[in-house]
VOTOR-375170 format. One line per 3 residues: for each residue x, y, z of N, C-alpha, C, O, CB. Coordinates in pm, 1 decimal, decimal comma. Each point is the difference from the previous one (the first is absolute). Glycine has a CB too. Layout:
X/Y/Z/X/Y/Z/X/Y/Z/X/Y/Z/X/Y/Z; ...
END
This chain:
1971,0/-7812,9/2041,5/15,3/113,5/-89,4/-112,7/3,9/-104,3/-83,2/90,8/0,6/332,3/-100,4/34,3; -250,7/-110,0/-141,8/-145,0/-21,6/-59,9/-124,7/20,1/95,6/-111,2/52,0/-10,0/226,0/-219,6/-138,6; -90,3/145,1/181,6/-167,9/22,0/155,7/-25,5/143,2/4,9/-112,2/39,6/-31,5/185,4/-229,5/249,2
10,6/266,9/-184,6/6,6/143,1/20,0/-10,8/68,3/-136,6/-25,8/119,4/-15,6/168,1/-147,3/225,8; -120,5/-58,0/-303,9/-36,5/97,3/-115,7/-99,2/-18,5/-30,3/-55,0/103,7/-37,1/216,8/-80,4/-42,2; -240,7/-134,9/72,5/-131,2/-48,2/-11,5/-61,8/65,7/70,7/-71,6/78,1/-62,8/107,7/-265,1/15,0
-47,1/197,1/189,1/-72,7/60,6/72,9/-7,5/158,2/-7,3/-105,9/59,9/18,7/146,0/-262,8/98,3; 66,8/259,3/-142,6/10,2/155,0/-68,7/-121,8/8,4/-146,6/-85,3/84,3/-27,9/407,8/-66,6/104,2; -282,1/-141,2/-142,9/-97,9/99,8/-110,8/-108,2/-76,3/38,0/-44,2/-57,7/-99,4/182,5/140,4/-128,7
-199,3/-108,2/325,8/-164,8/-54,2/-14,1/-27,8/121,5/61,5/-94,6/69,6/-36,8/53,2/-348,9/59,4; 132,6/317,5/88,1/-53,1/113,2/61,7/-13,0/121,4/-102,1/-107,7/50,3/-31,8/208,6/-136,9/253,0; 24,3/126,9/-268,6/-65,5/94,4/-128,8/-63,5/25,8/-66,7/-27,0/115,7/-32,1/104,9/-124,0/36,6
-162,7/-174,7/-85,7/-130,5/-16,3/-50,5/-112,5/42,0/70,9/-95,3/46,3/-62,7/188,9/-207,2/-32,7; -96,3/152,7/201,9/-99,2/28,7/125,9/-22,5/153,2/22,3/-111,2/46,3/25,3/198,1/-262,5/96,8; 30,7/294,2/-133,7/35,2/123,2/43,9/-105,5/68,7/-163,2/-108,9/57,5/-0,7/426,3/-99,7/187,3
-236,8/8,0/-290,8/-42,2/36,0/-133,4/-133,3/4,1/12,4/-57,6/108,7/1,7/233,3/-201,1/-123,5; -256,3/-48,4/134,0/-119,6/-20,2/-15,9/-81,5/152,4/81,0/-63,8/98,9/-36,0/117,0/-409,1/17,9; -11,0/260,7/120,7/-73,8/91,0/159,3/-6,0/158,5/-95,7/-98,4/69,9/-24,1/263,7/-215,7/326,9
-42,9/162,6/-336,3/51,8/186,5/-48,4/-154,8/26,2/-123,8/-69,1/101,9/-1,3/464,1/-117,4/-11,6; -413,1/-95,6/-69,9/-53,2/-4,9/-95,2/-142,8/-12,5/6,8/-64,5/73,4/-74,8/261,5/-138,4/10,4; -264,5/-21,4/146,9/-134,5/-1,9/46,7/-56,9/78,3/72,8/-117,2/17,1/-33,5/150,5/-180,4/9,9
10,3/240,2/141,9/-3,2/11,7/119,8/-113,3/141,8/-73,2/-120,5/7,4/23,9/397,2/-138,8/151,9; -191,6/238,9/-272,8/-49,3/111,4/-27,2/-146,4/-44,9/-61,0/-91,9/14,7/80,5/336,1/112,1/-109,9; -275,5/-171,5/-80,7/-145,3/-4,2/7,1/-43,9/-2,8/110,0/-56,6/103,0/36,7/44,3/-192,3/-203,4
18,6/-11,8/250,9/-115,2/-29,6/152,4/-25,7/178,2/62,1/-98,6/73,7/0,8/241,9/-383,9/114,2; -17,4/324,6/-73,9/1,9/149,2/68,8/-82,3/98,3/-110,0/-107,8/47,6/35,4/370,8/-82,5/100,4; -214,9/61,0/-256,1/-73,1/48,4/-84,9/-174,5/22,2/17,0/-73,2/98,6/7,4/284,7/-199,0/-121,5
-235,7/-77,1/116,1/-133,2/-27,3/-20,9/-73,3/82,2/149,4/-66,6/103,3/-7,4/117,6/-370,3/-159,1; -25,4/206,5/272,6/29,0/53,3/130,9/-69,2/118,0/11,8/-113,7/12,8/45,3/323,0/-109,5/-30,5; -85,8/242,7/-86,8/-4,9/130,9/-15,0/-114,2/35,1/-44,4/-72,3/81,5/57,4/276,2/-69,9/-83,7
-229,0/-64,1/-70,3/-113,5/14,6/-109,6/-126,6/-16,4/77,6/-58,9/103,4/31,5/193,3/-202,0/-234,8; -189,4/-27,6/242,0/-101,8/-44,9/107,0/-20,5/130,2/103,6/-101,2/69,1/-11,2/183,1/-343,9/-4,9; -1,9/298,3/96,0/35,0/129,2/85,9/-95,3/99,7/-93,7/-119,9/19,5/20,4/407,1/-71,2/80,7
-215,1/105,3/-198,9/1,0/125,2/-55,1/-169,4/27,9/-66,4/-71,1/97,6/23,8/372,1/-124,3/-76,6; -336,8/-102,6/-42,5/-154,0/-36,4/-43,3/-89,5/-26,5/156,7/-123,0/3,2/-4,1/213,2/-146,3/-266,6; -55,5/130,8/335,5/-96,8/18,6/144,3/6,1/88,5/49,8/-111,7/28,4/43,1/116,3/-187,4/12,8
108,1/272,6/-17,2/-48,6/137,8/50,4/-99,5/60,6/-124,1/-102,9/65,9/15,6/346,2/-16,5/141,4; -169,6/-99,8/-307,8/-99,2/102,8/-75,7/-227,0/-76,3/12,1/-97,6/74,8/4,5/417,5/-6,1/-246,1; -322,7/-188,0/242,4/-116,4/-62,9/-9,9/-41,8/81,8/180,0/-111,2/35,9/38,7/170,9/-322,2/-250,7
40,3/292,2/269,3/-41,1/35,1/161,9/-97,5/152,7/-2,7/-107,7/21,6/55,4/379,0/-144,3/57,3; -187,9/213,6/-198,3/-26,6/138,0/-16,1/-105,9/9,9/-141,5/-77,5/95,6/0,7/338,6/-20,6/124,6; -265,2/-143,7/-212,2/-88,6/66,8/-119,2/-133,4/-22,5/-5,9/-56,1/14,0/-108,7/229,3/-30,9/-13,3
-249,3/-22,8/240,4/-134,3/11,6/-14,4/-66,7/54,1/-80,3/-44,5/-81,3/-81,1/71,8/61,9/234,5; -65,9/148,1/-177,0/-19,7/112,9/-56,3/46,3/22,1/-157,3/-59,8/87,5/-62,5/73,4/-24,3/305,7; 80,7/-131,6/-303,7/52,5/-3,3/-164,8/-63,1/-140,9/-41,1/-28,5/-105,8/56,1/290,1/247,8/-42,1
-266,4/-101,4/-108,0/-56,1/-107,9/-135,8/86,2/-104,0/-10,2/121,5/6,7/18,5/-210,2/163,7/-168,1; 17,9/-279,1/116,3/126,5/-132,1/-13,3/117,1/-35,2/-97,4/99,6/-72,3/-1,1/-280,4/-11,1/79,3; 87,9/212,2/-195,8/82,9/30,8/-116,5/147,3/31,7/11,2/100,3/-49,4/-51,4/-303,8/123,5/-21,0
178,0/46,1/175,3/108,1/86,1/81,8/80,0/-114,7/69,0/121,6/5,4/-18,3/-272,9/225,6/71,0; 115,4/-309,6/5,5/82,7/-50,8/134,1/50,6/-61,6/-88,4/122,8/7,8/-3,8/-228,0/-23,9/230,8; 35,7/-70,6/-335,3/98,4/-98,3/-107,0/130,6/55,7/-49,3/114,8/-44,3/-2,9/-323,2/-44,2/-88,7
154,1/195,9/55,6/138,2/121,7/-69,6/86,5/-15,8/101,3/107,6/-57,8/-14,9/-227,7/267,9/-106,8; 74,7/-153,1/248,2/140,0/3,9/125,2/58,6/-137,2/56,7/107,9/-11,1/58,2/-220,1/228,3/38,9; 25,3/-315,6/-123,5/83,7/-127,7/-2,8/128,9/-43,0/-79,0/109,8/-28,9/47,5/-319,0/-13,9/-2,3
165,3/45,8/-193,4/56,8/55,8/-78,1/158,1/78,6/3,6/107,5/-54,6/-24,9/-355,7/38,3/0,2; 227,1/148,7/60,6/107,6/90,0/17,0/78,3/-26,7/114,9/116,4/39,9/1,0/-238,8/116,5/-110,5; 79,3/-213,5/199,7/61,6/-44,1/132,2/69,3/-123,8/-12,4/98,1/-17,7/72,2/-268,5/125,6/48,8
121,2/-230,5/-232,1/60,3/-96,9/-59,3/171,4/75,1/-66,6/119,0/-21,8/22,9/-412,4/-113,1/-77,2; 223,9/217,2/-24,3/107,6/60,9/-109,5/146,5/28,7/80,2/106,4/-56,1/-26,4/-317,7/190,3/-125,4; 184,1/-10,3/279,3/56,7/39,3/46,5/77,1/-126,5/86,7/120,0/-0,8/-27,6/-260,6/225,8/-20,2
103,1/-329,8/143,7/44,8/-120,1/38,5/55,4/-70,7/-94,7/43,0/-104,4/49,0/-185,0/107,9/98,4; 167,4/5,4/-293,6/33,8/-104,1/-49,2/-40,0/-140,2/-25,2/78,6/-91,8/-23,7/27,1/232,2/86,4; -254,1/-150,5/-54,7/-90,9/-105,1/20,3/-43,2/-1,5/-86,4/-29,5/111,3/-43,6/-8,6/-117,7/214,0
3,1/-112,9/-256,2/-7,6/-19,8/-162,8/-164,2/-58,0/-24,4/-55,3/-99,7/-46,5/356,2/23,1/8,0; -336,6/201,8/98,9/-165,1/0,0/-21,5/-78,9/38,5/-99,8/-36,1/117,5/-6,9/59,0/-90,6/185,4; -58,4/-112,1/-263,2/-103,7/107,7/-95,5/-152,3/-16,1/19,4/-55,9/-102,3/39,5/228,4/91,8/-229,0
-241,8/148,7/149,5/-136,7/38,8/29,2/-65,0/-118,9/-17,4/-78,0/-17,9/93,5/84,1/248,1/-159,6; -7,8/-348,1/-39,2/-124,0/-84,1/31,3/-25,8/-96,4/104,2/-99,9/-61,1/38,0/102,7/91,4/-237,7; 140,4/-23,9/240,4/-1,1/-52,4/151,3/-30,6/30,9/109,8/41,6/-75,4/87,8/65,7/24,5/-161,4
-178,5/153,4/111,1/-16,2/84,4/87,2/-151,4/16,9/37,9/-71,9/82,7/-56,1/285,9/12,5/-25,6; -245,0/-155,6/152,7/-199,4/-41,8/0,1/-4,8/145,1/153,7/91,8/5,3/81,9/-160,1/-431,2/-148,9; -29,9/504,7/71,4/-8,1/42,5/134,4/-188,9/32,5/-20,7/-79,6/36,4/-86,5/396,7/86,7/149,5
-314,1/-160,9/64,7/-159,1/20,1/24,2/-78,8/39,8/169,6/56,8/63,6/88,8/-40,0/-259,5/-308,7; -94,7/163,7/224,2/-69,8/50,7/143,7/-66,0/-104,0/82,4/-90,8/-71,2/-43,0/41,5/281,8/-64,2; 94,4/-216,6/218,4/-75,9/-96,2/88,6/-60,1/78,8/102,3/61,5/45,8/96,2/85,9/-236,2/-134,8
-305,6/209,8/8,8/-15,1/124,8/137,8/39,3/120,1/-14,0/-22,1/46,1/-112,0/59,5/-190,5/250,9; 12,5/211,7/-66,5/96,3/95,3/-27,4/147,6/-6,8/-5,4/76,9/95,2/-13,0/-245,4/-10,2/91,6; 195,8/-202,1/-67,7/117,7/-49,3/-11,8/74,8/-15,6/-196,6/-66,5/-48,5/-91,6/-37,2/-85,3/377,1
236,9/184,4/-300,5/36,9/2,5/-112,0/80,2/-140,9/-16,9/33,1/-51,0/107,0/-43,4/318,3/-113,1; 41,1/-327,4/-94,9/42,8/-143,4/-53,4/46,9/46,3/-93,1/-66,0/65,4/-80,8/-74,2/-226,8/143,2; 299,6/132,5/-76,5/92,8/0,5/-102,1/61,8/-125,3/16,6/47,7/-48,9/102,4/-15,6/287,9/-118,0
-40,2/-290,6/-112,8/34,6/-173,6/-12,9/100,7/-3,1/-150,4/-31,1/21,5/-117,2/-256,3/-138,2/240,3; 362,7/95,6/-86,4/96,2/-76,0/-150,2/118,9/-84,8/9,9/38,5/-77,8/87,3/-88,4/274,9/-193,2; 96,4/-161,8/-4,1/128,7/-141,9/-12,1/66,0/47,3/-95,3/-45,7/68,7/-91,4/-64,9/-289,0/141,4
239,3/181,5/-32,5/123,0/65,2/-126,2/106,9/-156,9/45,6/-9,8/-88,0/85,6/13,0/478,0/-74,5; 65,2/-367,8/-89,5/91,0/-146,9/-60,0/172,0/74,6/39,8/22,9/120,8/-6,4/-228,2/-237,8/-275,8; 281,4/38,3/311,6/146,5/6,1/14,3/70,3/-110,4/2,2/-35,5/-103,7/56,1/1,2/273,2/45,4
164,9/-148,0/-178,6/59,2/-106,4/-52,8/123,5/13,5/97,4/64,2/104,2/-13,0/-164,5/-113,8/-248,3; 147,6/-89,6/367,1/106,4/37,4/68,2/122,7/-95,9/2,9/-7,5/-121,7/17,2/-159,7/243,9/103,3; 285,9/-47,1/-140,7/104,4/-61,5/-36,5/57,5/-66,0/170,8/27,8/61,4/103,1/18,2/121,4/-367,6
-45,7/-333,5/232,1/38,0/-18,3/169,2/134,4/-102,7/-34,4/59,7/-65,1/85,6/-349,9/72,7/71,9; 324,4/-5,2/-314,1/109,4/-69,0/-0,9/62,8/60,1/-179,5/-62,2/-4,5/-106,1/-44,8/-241,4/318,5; 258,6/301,5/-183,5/31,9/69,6/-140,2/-53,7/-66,1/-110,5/51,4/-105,4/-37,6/148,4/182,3/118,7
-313,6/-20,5/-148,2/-74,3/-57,9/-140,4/-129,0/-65,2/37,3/-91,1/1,4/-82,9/313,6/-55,6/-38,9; -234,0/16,5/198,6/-73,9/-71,7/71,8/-158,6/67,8/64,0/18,4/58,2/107,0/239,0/-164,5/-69,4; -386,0/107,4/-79,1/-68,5/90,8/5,9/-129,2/-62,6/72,2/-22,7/-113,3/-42,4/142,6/236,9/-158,9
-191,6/-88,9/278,9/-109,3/-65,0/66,2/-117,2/81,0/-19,2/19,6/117,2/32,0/122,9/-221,4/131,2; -253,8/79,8/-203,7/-107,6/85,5/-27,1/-100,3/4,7/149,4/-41,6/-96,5/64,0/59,8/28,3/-356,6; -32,2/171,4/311,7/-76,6/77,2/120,5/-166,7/73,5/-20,3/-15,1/96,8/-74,7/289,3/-40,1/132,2
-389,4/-117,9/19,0/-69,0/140,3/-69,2/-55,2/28,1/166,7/-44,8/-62,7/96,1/-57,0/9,9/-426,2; 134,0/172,2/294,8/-33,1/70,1/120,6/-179,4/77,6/6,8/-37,0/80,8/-85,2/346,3/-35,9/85,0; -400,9/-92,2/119,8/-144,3/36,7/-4,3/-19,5/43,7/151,2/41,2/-56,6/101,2/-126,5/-117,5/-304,1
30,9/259,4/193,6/-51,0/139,6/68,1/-131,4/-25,1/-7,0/-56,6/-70,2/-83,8/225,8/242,3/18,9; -234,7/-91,3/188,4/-112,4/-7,1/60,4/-47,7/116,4/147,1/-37,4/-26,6/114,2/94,1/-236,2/-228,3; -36,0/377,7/51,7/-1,5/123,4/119,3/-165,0/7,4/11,5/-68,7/16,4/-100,8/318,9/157,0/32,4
-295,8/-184,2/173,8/-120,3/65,4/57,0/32,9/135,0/101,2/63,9/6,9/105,0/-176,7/-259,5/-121,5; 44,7/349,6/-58,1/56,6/113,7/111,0/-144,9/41,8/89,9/-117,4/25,8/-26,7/340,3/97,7/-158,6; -139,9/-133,6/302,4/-129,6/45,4/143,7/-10,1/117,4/-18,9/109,7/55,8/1,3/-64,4/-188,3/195,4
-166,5/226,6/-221,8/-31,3/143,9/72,9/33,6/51,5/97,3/43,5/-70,4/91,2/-172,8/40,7/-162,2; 123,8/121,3/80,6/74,7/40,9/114,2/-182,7/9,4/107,1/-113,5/-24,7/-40,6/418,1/201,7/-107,3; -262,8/-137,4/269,9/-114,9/20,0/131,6/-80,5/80,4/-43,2/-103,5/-61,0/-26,8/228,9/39,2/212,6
-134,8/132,9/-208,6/-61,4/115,3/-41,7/-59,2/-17,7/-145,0/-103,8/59,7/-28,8/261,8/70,5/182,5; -79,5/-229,9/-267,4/-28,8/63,8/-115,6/-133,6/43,4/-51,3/-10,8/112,9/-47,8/190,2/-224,9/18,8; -276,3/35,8/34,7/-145,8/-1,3/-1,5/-48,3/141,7/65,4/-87,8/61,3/-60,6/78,6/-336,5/79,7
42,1/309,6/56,1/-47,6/109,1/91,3/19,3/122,6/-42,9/-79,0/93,7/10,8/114,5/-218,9/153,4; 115,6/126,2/-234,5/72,5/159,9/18,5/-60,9/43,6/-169,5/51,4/-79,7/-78,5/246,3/38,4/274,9; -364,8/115,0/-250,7/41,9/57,3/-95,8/116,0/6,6/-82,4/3,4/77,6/-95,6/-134,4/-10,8/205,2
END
């Protein structure tokens, strides 16, 4: 009977933890995704610009990014958006683990881009 209760709440601790961590990763994930179609497509805008839409695309995700973190530059014709933002994740009630999450999108041109007007 003690066994089974023991073993119930480790599993719950486990369950808790998992419920509690799991969303940053996916988060971070989304984000990566979302800053690579945009580095994929903005050839053509200023880095100023793409910083801003990093930025707003952070905002909108819920990703606790601020502008001085946010480096983007050019390799070639290739665009480079590089940063890092911090998260504190609860994987046990009160209990807090510090996270920093770093990014590194190189976006490919597309076949044509060079070519098309």
């Amino acid at each position: 009977m003690i066994r089974t209760i023991v073993k119930l709440i480790i599993l719950a601790v486990i369950v808790n933890a998992a419920i509690n961590v799991a969303p940053p990763f996916w988060r971070n994930f989304r984000f990566k995704d979302a800053i690579g179609e945009l580095a994929r497509f903005s050839g053509k805008l200023e880095d100023k610009k793409i910083a801003a839409d990093v930025i707003e695309i952070a905002r909108e995700m819920d990703v606790p990014l601020v502008a001085e973190n946010v480096q983007v530059g050019r390799l070639e014709r290739r665009v480079v958006v590089e940063g890092r933002y911090h998260v504190e994740m609860e994987y046990f009630p009160g209990r807090f683990y510090p996270w920093d999450f770093k990014f590194r999108v190189v976006g490919q041109p597309g076949r044509y881009d060079g070519i098309i007007p």
